[in-house]
Structures are given as structure tokens and as C-alpha cells.
C-alpha positions in Angstrom: -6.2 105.7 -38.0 -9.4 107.0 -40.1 -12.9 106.0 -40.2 -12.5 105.4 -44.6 -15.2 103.0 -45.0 -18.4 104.8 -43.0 -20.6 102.3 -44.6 -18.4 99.1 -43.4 -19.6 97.2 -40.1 -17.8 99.3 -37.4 -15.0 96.7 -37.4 -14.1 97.5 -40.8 -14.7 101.0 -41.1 -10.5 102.1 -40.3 -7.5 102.2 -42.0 -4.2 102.7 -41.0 -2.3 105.2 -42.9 1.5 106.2 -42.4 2.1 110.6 -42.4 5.4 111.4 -42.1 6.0 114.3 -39.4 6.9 116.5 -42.8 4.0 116.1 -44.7 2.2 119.6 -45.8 -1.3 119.8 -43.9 -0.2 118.0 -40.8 0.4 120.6 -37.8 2.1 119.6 -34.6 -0.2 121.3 -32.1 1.5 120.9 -29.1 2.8 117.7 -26.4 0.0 116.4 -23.9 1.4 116.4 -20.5 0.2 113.0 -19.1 -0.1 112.8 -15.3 2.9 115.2 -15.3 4.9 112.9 -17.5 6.6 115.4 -20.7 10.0 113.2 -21.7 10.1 111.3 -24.9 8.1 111.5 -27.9 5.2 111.5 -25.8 1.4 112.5 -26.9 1.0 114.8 -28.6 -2.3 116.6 -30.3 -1.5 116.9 -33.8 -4.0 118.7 -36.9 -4.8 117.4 -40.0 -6.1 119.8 -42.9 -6.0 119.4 -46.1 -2.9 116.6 -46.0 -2.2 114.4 -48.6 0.3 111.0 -48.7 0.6 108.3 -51.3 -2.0 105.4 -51.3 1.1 102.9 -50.8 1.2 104.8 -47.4 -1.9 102.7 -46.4 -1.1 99.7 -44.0 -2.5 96.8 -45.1 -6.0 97.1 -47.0 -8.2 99.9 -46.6 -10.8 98.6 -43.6 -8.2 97.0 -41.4 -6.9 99.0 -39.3 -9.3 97.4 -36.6 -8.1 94.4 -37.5 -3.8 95.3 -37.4 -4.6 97.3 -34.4 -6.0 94.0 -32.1 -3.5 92.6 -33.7 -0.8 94.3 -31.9 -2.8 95.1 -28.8 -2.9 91.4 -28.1 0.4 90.3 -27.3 1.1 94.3 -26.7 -1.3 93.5 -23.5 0.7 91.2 -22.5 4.4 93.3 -22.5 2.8 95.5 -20.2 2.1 93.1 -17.6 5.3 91.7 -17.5 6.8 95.0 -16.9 3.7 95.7 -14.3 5.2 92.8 -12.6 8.9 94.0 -12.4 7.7 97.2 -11.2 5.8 95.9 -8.7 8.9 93.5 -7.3 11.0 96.6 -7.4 7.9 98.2 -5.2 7.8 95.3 -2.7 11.9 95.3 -2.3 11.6 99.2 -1.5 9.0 98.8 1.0 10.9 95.7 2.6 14.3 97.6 2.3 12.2 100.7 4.2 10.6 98.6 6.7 13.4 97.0 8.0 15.4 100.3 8.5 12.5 102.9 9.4 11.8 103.3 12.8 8.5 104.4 14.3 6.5 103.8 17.5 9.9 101.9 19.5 11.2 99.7 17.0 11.5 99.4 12.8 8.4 99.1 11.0 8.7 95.8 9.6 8.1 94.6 13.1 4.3 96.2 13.1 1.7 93.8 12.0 -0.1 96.2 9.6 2.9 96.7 7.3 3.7 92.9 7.5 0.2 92.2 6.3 0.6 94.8 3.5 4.0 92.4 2.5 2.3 89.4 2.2 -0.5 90.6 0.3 1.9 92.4 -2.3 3.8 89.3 -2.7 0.6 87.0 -2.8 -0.4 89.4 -5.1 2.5 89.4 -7.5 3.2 86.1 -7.7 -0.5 85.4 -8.6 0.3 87.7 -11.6 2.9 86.3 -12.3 1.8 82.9 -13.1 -1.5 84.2 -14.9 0.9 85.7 -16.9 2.5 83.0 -18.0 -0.3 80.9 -18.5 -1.9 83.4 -21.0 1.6 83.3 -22.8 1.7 79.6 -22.5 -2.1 80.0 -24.5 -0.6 82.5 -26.9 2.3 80.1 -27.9 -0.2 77.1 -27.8 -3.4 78.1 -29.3 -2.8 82.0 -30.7 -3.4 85.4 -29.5 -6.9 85.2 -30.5 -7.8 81.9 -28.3 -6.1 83.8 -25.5 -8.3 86.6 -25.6 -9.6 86.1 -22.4 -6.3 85.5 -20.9 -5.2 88.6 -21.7 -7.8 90.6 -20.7 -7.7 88.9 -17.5 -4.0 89.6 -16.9 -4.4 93.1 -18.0 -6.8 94.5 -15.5 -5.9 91.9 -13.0 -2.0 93.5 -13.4 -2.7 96.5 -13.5 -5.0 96.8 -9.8 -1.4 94.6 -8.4 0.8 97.2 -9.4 -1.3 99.8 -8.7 -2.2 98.3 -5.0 1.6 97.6 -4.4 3.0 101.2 -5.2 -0.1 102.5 -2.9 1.4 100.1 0.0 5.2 101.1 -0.7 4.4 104.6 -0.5 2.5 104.7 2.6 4.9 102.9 4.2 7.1 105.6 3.2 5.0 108.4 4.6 6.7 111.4 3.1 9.2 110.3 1.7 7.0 107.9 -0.4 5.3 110.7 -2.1 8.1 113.1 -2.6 10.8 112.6 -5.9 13.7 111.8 -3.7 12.8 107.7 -4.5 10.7 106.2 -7.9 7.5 105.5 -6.2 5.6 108.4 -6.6 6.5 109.2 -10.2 6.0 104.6 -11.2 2.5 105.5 -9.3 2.0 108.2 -12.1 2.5 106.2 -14.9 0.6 103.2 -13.0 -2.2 104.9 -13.2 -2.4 104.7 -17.1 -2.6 100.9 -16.7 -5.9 100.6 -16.1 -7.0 102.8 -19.3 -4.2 102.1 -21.6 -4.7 99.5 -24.2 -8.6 99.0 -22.9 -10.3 100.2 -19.6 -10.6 97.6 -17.1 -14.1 97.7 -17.5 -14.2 96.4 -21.0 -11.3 93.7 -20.5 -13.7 92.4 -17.4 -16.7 92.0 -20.1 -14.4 90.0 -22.2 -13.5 87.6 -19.4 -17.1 87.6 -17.8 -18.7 86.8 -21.5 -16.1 84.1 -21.8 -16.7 82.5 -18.9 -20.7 82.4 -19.5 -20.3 81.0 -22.6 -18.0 77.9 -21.2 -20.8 78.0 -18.7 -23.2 77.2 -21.0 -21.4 75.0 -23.2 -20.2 73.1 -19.6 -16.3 73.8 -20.9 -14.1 74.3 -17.8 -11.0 76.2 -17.6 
């Protein structure tokens, strides 16, 4: 992604151009350890001087990378939810499966009232996720990804605090164990982390949902 057109509005200033790994000028520089995570192709810092690669390498028209990146970040958005959500079930069964056989204080956690209430929250909370989920695919198959906008940026910060809240529950509940390697928790609670940057910072998906909403406001449209 390059800034190509620095005298294009900021939304068509980038294009998207395809380097191959081989190409003379382009230096692997070395793998970005995210949040302790190295497998995979990773992220990796990479150096560009002086590389050269056929126009037809451009994707799309020069000034649309913006435009083929929302593109894909759209529905993209909405992947990730539906993975948050599986995570997060597999979260709430650990913590159940934990609770019923960990005992503490004279008798198995699931009987204290704290850990109960931290059950039905998590699967208040996922289920609420769920079903905005589905409504902003329901939008995206109705109306587009574009008039779901607000959906998905709703889904995506909302999803991403659920999972993120459920893995903190699940591990506490596990004490020790919950924060050691020996189960998934503490390394799903690494990558869970990521949620709420990747693909948008919470911050900026709440300003899309918040503007949307004051605009219906104003035109009196309801939701």
C-alpha cells in the first residue's frame, strides 16, 4: 500500500501494488513478535529501496487502494466476530467444565455465587453477540456492506470487549492454572487482545456507530 497520488483527497491518495518476496530492492528485515505470538507467516517488518515491479502489478487503478482495502475490511470485520464468538463459547464451556470440578472453600466453585454471576454474564454476553452478528450479516446480504457500516462497527468493538471479558472470567476462575500454557486460555487472551486494534480501534468503530445514530436522530429514522 503506497501513498502514489499525494495530491488526491486522502481517500484516493493509495494504491495497492503486488511485490513478490523475490523482487530485487525488497529486504526481509526480520518477524514482529506479536504479544509473544511467532508461528505462521506472521508480521513481519520488510524494506523497500530502490524496488521495481511491473505496472500490471498494480491492483485495481492507481488511487484505490483505500477503496479495495474497505472493501475487504467490511465483511473481513465481520469473520472475526464470528470466530470471537466460538472462542468465547469454548471460554464459557472451560470455565463451566472448571467450575463444576474445582473445589475451593468446602465445595466446587460452581456452587459460589460470584463465579455463577460471572456465567450468566458471559453467556448473556455471547448470545447478545451473537444475534448482532447476524443481524449485521442479515444487512450485508439485504442492503450491502456499505449500508451495514454501522453494523459492523458495532459488532466489532462490541465482540471484541465479549471475548475479551469472557477469557478474563475463565481464567480467573482458573487461578493458576488459567494463566499458565497447560490449557488455551492464556495464549486465546493473547491474541484477544489484538481484537480491539485490528481492523480499526474501538475508538473509531464507536464514532461510526455514534455518528450514525445522530444522523437517524436527526432525520427521526429509527433502527
Amino acid at each position: 500500500m503506497a501513498a502514489t497520488e499525494k495530491d488526491a483527497p486522502p481517500h484516493r491518495r493509495y494504491t495497492q501494488i503486488l511485490v513478490p518476496t523475490d523482487a530485487p530492492g525488497l529486504r526481509l528485515i526480520r518477524p514482529v513478535s506479536v504479544m509473544g505470538h511467532r508461528t505462521g507467516p506472521g508480521h513481519w517488518e520488510v524494506r523497500l529501496e530502490g524496488c521495481r515491479v511491473p505496472l500490471e502489478n498494480t491492483l485495481g487503478e492507481r488511487g484505490q487502494g483505500f477503496v479495495l482495502a474497505q472493501a475487504r475490511l467490511g465483511p473481513g470485520r465481520i469473520h472475526h466476530c464470528m470466530r470471537w464468538i466460538g472462542q468465547a463459547q469454548l471460554a464459557l464451556e472451560k470455565m463451566c467444565g472448571h467450575a463444576r470440578t474445582r473445589r475451593a472453600f468446602g465445595g466446587p466453585l460452581a456452587e459460589k455465587q460470584t463465579v455463577q454471576s460471572w456465567i450468566a454474564e458471559s453467556a448473556a454476553e455471547i448470545e447478545a453477540a451473537r444475534l448482532l452478528t447476524l443481524q449485521a450479516a442479515w444487512r450485508i446480504d439485504e442492503h450491502g456492506a456499505k449500508e451495514a457500516r454501522a453494523d459492523i462497527s458495532l459488532i466489532k468493538f462490541f465482540g471484541a470487549k465479549v471475548l475479551l471479558d469472557v477469557l478474563d472470567r475463565a481464567i480467573q476462575v482458573h487461578g493458576a492454572l488459567g494463566v499458565s500454557d497447560d490449557t488455551p486460555l492464556a495464549f486465546m487472551w493473547r491474541q484477544a487482545r489484538g481484537a480491539r486494534i485490528y481492523d480499526g480501534p474501538d475508538e473509531v468503530h464507536k464514532l461510526v456507530v455514534a455518528r450514525d445514530r445522530l444522523k437517524g436522530e436527526a432525520a427521526g429514522v429509527s433502527r
